[in-house]
Backbone bond lengths (Angstrom), bond angles and torsions (degrees), N, CA, C in turn:
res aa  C-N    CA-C-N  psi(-1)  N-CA   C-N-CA  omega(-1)  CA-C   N-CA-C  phi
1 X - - - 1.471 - - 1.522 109.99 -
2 X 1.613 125.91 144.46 0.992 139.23 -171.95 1.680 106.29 -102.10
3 X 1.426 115.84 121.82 1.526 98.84 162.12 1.341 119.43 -61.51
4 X 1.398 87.57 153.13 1.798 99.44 171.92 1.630 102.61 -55.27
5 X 1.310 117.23 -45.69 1.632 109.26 178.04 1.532 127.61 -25.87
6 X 1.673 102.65 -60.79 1.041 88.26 174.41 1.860 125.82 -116.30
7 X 1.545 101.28 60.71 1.532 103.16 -174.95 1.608 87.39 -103.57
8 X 1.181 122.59 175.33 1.538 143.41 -171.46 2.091 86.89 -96.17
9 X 1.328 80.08 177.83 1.806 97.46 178.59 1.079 103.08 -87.15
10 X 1.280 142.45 -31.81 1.553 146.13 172.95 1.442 106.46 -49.42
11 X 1.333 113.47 -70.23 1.292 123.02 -178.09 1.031 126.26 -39.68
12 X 1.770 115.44 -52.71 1.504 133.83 169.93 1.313 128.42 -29.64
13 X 2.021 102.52 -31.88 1.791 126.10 -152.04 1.035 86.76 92.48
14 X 0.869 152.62 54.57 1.905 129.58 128.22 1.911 104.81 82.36
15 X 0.981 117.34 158.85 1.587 145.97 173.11 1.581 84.48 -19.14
16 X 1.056 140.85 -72.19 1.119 153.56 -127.71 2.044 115.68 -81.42
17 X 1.356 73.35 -23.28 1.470 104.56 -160.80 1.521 106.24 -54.25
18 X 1.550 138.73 129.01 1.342 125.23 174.28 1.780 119.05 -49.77
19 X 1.445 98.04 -19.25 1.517 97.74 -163.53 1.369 91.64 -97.51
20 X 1.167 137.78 -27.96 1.550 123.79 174.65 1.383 109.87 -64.43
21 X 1.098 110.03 -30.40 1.825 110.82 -178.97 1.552 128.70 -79.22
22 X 1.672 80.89 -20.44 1.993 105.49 172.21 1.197 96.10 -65.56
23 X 1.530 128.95 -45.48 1.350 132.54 -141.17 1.477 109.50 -100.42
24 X 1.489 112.36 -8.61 1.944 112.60 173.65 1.526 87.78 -117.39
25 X 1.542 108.68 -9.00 2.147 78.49 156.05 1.429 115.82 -72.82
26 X 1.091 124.13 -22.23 1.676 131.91 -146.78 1.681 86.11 -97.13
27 X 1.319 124.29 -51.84 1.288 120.38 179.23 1.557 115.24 -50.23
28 X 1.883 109.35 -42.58 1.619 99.42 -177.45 1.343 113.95 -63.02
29 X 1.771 111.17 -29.20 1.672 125.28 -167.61 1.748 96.68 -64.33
30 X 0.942 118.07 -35.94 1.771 130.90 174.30 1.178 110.16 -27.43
31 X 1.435 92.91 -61.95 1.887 110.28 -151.44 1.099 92.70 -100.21
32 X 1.910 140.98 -42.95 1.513 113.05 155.56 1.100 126.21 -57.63
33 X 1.162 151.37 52.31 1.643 149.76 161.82 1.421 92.73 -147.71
34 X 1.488 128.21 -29.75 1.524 106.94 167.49 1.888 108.42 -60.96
35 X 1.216 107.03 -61.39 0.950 132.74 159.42 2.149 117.29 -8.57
36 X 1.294 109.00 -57.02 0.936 128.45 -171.52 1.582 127.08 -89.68
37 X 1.814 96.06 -18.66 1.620 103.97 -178.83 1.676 92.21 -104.44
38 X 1.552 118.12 -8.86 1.520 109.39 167.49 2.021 122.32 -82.25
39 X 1.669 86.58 3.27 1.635 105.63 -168.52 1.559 106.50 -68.45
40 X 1.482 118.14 138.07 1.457 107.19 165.92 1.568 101.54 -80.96
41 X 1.378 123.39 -162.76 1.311 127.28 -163.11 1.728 96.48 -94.80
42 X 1.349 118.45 -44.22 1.635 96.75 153.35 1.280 158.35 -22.98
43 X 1.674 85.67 -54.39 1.637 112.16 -177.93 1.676 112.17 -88.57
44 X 1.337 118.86 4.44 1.679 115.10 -167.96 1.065 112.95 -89.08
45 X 1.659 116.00 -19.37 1.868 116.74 -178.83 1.613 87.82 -79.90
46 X 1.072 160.67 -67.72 1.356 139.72 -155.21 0.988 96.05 -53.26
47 X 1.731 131.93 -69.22 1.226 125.08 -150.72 1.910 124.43 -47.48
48 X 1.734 88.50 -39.31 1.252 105.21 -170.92 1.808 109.36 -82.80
49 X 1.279 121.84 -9.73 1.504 117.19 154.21 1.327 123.35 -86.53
50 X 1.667 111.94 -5.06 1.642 113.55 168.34 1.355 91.94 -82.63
51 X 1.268 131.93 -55.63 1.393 124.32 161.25 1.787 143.58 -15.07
52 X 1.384 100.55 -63.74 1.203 101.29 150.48 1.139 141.75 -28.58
53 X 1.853 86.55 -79.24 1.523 101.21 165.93 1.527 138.09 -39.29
54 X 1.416 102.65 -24.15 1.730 92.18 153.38 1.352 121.19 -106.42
55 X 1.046 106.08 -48.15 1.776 106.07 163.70 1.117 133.74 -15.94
56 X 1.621 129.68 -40.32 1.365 137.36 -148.04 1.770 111.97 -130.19
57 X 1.502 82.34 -7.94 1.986 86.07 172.29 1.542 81.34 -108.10
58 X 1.158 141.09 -51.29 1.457 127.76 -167.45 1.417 109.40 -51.80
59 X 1.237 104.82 -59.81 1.871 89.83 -178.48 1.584 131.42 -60.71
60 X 1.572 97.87 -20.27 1.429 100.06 -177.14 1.735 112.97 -90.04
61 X 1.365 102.72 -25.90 1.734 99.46 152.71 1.746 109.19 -51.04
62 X 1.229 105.49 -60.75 1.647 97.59 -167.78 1.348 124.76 -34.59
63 X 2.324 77.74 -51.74 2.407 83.77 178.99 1.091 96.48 -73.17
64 X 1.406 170.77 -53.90 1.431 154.24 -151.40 1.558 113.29 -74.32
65 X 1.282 113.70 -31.55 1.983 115.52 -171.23 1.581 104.63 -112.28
66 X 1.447 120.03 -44.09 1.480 117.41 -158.57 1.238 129.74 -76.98
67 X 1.448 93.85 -58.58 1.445 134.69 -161.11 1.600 111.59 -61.98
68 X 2.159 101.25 -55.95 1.566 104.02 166.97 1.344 117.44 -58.81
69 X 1.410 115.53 -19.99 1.514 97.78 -164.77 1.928 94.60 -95.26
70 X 1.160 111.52 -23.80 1.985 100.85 159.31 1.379 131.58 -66.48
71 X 1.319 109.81 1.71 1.551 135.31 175.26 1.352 102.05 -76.22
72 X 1.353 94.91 -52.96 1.835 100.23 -168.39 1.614 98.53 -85.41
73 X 0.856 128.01 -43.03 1.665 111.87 -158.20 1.485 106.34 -91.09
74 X 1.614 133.62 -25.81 1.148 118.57 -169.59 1.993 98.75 -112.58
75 X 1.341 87.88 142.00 1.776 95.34 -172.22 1.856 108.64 -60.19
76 X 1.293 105.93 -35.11 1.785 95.41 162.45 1.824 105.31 -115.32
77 X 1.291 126.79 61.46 1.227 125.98 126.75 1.302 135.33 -15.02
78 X 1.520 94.18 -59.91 1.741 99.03 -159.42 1.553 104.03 -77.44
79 X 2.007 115.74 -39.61 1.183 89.84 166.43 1.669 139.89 -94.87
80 X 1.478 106.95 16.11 1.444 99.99 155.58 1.334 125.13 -78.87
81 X 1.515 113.48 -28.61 1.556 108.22 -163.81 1.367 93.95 -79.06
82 X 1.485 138.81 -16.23 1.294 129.54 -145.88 2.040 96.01 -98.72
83 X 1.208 93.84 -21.70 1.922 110.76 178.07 1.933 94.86 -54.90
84 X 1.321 91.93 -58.34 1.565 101.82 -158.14 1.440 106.16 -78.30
85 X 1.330 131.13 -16.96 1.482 139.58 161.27 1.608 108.31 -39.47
86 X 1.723 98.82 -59.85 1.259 114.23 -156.77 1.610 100.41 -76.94
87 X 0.976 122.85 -10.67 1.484 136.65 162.71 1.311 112.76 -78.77
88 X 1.118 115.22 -41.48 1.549 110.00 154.26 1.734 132.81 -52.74
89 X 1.111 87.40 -57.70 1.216 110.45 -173.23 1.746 127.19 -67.52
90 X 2.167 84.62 -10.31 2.110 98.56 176.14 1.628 79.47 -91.99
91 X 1.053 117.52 -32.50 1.800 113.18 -166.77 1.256 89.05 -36.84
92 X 1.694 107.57 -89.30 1.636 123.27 -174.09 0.981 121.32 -36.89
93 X 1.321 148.62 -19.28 0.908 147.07 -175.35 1.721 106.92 -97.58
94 X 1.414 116.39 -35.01 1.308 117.01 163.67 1.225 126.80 -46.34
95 X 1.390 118.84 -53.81 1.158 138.46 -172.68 0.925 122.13 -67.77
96 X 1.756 123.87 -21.27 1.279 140.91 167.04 1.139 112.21 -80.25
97 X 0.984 120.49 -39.12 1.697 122.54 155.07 1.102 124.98 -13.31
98 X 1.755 102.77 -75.44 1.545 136.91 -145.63 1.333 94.67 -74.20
99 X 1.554 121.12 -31.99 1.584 132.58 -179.34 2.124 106.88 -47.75
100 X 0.911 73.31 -39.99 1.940 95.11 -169.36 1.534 108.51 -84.98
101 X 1.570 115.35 -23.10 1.898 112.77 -159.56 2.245 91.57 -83.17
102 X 1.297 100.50 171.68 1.448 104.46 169.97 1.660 96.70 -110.57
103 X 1.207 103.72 146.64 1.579 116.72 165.54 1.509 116.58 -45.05
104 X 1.154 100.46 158.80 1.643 116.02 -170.46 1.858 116.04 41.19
105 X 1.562 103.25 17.56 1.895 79.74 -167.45 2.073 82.78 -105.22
106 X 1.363 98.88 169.09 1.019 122.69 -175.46 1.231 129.57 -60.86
107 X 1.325 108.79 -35.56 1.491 125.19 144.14 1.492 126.17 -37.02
108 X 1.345 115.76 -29.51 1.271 118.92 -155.73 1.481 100.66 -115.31
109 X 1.293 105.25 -20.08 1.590 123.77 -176.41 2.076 102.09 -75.80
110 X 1.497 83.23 -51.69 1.832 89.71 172.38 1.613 113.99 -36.42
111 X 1.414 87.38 -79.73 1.986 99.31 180.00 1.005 111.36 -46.21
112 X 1.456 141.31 -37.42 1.360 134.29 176.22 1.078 119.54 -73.22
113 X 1.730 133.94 2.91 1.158 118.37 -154.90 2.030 63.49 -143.80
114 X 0.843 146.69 -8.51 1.716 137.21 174.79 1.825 95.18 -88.92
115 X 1.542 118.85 -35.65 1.562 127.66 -175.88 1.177 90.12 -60.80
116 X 1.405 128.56 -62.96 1.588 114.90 -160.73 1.322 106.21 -74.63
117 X 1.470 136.84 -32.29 1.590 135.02 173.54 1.614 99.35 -37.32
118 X 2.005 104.56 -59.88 1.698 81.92 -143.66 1.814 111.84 -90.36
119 X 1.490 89.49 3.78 1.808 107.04 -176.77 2.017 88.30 -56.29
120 X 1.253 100.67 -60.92 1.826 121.22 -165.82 1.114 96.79 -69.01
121 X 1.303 154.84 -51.34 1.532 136.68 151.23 1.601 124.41 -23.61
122 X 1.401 113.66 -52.93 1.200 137.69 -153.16 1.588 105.63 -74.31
123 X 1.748 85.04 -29.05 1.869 95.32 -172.62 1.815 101.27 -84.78
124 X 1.391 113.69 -38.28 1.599 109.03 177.20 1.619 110.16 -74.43
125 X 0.828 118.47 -15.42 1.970 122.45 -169.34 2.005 72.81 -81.91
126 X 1.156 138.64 -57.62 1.555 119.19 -160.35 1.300 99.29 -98.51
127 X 1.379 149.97 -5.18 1.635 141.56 -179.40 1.558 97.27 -96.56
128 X 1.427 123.12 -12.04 1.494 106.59 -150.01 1.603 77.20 -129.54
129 X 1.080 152.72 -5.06 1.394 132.21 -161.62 1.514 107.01 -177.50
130 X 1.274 137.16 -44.15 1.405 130.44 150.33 1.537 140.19 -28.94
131 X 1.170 100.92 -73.77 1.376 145.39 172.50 1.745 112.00 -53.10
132 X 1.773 112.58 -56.39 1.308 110.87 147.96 1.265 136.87 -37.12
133 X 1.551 112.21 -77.47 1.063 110.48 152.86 1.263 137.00 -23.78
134 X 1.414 138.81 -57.96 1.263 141.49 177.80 1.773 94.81 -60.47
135 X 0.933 147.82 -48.97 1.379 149.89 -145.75 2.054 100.29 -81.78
136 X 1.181 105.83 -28.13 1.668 112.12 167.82 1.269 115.14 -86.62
137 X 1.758 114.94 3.89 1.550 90.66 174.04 1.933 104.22 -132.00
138 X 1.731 102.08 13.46 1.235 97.68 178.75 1.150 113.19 -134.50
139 X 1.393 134.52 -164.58 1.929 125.55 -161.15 1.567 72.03 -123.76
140 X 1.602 98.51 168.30 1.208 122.99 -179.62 1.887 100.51 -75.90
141 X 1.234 110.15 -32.05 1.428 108.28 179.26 1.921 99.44 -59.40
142 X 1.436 102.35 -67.85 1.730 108.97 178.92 1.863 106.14 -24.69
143 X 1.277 111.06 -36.41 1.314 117.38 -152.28 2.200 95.63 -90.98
144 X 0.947 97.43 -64.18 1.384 95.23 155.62 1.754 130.98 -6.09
145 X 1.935 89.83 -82.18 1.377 100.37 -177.43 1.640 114.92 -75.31
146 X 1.562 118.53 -6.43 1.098 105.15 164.22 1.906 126.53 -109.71
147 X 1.287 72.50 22.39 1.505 95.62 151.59 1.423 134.32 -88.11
148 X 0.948 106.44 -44.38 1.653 131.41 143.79 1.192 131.14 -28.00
149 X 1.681 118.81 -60.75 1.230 122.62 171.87 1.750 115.55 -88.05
150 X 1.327 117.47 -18.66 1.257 138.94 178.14 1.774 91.21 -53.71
151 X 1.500 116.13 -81.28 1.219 135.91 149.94 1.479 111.56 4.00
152 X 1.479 114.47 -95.80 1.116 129.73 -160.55 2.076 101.19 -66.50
153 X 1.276 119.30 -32.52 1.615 102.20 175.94 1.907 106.96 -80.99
154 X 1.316 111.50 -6.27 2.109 106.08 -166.51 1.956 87.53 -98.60
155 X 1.480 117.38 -6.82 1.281 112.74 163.90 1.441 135.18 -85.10
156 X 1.895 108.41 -7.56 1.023 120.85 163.95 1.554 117.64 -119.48
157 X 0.918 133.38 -12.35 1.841 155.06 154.30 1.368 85.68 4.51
158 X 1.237 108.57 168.38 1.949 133.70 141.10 0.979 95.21 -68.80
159 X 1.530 111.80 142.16 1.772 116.79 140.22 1.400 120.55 -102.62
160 X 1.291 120.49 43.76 1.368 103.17 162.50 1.806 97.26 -150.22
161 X 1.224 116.94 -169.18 1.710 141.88 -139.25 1.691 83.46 -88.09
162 X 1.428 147.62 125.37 0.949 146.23 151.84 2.012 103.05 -134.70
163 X 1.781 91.20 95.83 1.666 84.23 -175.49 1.330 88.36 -79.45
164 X 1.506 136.52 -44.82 1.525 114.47 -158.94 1.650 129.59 -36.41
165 X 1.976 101.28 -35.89 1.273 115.08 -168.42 1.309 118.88 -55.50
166 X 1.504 147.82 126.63 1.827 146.80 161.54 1.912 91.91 -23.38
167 X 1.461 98.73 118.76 1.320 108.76 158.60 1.606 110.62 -56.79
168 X 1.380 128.80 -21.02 1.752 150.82 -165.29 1.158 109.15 -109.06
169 X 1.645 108.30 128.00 1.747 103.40 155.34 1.672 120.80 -45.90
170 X 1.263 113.55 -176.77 1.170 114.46 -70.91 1.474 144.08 -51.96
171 X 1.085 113.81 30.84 1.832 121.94 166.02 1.470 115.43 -67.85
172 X 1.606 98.63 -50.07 1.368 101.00 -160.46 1.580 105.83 -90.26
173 X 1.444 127.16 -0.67 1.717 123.79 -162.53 1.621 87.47 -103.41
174 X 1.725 122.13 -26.63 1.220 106.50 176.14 1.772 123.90 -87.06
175 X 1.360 93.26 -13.09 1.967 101.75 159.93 1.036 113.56 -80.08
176 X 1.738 130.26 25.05 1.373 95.56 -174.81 1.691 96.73 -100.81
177 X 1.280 113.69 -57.19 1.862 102.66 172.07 1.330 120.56 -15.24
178 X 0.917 108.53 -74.41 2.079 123.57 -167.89 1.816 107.58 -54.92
179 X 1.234 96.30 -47.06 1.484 113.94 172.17 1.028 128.84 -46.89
180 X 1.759 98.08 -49.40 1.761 112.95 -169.60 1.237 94.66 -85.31
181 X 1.672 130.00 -52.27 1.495 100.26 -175.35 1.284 131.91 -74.09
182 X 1.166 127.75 -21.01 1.155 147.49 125.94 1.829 101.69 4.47
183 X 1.202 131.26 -106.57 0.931 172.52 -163.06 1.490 89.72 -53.77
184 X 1.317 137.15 -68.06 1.087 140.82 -154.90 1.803 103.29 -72.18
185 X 1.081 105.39 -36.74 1.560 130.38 -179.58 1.559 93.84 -46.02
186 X 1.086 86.52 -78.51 2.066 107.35 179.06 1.617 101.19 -35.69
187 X 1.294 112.10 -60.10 1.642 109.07 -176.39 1.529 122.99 -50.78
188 X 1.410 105.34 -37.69 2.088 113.63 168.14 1.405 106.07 -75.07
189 X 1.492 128.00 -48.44 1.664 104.16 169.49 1.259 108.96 -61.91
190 X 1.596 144.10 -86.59 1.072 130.92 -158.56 1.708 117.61 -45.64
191 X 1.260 124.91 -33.93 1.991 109.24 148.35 1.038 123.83 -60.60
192 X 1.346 134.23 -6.61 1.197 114.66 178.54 1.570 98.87 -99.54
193 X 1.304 113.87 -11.98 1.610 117.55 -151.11 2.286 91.31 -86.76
194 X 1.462 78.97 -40.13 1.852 85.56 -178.45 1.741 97.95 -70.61
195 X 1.055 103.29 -61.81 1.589 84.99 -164.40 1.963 124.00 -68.23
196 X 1.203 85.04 31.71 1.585 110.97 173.05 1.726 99.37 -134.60
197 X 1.305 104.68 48.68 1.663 114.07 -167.84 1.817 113.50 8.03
198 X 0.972 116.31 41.25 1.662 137.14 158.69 1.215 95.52 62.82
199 X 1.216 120.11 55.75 1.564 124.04 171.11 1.403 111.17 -104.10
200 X 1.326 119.30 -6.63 1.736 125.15 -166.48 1.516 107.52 -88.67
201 X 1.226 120.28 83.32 1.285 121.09 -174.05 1.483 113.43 -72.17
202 X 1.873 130.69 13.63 1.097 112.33 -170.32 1.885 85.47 -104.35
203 X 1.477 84.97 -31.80 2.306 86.87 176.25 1.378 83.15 -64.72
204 X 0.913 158.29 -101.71 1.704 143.85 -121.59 2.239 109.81 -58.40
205 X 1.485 90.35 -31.00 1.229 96.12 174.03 1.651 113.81 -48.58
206 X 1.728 106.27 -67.04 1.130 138.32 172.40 1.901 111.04 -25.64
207 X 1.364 93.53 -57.19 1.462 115.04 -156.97 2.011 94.88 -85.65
208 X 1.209 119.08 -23.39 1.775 120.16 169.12 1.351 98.14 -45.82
209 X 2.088 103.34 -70.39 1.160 136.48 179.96 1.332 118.24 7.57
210 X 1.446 93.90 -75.23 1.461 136.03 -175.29 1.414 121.36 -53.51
211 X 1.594 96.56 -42.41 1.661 97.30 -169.72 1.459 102.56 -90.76
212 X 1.713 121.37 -7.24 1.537 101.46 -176.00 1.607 101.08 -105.52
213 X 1.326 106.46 15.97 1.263 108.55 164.26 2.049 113.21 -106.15
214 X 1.119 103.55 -33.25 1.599 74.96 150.62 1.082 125.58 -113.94
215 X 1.205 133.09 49.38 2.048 135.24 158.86 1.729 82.06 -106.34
216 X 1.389 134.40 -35.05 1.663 104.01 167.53 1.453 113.56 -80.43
217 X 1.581 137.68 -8.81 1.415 125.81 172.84 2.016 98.30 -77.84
218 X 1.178 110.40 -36.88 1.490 92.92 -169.16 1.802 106.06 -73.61
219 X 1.145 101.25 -6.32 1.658 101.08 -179.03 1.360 113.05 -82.23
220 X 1.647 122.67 18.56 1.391 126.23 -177.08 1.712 100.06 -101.23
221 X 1.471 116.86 135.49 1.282 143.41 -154.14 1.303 113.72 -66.96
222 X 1.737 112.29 -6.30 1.788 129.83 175.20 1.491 91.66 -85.06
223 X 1.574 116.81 -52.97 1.473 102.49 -158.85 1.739 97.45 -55.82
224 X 0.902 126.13 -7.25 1.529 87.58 -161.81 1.945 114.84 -107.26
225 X 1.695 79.95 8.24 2.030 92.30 -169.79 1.405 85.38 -43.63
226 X 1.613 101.31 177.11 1.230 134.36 170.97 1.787 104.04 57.35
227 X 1.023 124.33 18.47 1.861 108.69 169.82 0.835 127.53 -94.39
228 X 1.328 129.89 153.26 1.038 145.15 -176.50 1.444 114.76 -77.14
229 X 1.528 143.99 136.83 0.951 147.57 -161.31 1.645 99.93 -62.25
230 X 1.012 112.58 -56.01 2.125 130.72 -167.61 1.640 102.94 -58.52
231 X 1.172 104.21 -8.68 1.673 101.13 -166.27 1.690 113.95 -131.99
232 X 2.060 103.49 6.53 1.760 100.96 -169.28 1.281 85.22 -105.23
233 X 1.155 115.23 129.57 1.903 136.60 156.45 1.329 90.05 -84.01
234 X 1.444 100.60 145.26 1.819 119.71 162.61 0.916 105.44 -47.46
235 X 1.669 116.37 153.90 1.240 117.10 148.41 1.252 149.41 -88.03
236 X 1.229 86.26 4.47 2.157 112.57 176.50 1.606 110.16 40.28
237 X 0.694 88.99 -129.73 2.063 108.61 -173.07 1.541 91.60 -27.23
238 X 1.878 109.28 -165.10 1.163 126.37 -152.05 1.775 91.09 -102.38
239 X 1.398 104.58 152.95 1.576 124.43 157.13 1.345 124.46 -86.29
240 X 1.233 124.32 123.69 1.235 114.66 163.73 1.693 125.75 -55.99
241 X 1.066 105.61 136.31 1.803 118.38 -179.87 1.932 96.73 -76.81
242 X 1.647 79.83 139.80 1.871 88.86 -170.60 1.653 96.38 -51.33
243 X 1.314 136.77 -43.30 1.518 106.30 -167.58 0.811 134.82 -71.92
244 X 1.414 107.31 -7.00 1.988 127.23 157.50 1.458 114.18 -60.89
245 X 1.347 99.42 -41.28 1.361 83.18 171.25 1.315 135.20 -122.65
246 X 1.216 99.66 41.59 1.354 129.00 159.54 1.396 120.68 -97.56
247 X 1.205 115.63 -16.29 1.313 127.91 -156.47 1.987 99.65 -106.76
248 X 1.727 81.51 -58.96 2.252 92.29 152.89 1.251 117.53 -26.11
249 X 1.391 113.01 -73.74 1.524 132.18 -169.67 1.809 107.23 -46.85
250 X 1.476 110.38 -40.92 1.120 101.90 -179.82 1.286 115.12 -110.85
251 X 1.406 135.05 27.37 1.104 140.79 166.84 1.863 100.42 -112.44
252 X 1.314 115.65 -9.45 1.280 107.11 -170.74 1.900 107.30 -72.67
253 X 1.035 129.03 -36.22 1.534 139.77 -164.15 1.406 91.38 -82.04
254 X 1.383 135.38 -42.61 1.225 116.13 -166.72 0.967 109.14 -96.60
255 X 1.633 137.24 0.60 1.562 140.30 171.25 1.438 104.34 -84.04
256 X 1.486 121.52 -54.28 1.920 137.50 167.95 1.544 93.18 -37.14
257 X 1.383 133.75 -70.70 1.278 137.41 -178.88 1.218 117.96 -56.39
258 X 1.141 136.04 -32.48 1.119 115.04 -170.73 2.101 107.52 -82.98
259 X 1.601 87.67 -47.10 1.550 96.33 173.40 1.219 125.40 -52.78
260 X 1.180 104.72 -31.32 1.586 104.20 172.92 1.481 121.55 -85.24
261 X 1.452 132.79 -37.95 1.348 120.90 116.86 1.616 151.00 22.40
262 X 1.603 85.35 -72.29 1.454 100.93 -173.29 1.740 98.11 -83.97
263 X 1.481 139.86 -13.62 0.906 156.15 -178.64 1.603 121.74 -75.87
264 X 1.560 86.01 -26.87 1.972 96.01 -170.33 1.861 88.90 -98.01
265 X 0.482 105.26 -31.96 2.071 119.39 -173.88 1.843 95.67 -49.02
């Protein structure tokens, strides 16, 4: 088997192809982690939310489109996809970490330097042996259209670290709403908060807000159907009750709006 690394775009299926698109995510993930170990301790929270931001819709496209369908077609499916879960699943859990570490201490230096290990693992376990595999059991057309939907679910994903969530449908296809806006919310304060060189302590307020309101929506007992034992972290603390977060969901656009708003004034 040939890595995807070094096959041409033809080979892949063309532009379109899920695996060509796997393969210029992995290139941007490249240059953010070069990017990020050249960071002073100032500069690493931007870097590491451009980070995210691809990181965390890419993998969760994979578990929602890829992964089940390598379950079914290849006779050990279950234990490759379940390798790269758990690679997922140190991600998230890293990242949740890093939320909690203080700058410059050693602690924080560790996880950041284990984040970029298992990101660059994570990318050869699917360029070198995943990715192959899938390519011997489908047509370049197959590869195409699930490029497409690959696409269209990593455009609505979460972008940020939710280890509680089922690495597996259905846990993770019903976190993705609450999650994503959630998540996406957080992404317009914290840009607006940097390009006000992160001095706006009422956006950072805003943007805390946010995140301890969804680490209690993913702590609800649906997100986590379908997991796999090797990959469920406790859920510790309390869950939010659905009318909380029902009530979140629609208080989230008009709190983002208004703050951001009150910012342009």
């Amino acid at each position: 088997m040939r890595s995807v690394a070094d096959q041409s775009v033809r080979e892949l299926g063309g532009r379109m192809s899920v695996l060509v698109r796997q393969r210029d995510d992995h290139v941007e993930l490249d240059s953010l982690l070069d990017r990020l170990a050249l960071s002073s301790h100032e500069e690493q929270l931007p870097v590491l939310l451009d980070l995210y931001r691809l990181v965390f819709p890419h993998a969760f496209a994979e578990e929602s489109v890829l992964w089940p369908l390598m379950r079914r077609v290849l006779p050990d499916g279950e234990q490759l996809t379940l390798q790269v879960e758990q690679e997922h699943q140190e991600v998230n859990e890293l990242v949740t970490r890093l939320e909690h570490l203080e700058r410059g201490t050693p602690e924080r230096e560790a996880a950041l330097g284990r984040l970029a290990e298992v990101l660059r693992e994570d990318v050869r376990d699917e360029e070198d042996e995943l990715f192959p595999r899938l390519q011997e059991r489908v047509s370049a057309r197959q590869l195409r259209m699930l490029g497409l939907a690959w696409e269209i679910v990593r455009r609505v994903a979460p972008t940020r670290a939710h280890p509680i969530v089922a690495r597996r449908p259905p846990g993770n296809v019903l976190a993705a709403l609450p999650l994503s806006v959630l998540d996406r919310s957080r992404d317009r304060l914290d840009a607006a908060r940097f390009a006000r060189g992160a001095t706006d302590g009422s956006l950072h307020a805003l943007s805390e807000g946010l995140s301890r309101v969804s680490h209690a929506v993913e702590r609800l007992p649906i997100m986590r159907r379908g997991e796999d034992p090797s990959t469920s972290r406790g859920a510790g603390g309390r869950s939010a009750p659905v009318v909380v977060v029902i009530f979140a969901l629609g208080a989230v656009g008009a709190v983002v709006a208004a703050g951001l708003a009150r910012r342009r004034l």
